[in-house]
N, C-alpha and C positions, 0 to 999 in steps of 0.2 A: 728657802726657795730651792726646788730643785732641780737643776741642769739638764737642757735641752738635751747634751750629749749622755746624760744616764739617762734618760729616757729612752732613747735614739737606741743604747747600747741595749737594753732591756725587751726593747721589741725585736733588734735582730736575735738577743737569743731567745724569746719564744719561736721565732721564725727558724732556729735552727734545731728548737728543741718537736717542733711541728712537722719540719722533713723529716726528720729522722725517725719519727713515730712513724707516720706514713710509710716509708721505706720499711719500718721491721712490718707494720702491718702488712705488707704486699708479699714481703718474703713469709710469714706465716700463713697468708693465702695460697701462696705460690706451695708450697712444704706440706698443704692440707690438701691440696689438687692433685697434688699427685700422691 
């Protein structure tokens, strides 16, 4: 059976691995606009 809290801990880090995608993707926007 597998724990609420590994779960729990698995969705904040795709949620951390998701900002931080976002964020280079914005700065690679940012760095092609200009």
């Amino acid at each position: 059976m597998i724990k609420p809290l590994y779960i729990e801990k698995q969705v904040n880090n795709l949620q951390d691995f998701l900002v931080k995608g976002l964020q280079k993707y914005k700065m690679q926007i940012l760095i092609m606009g200009l």
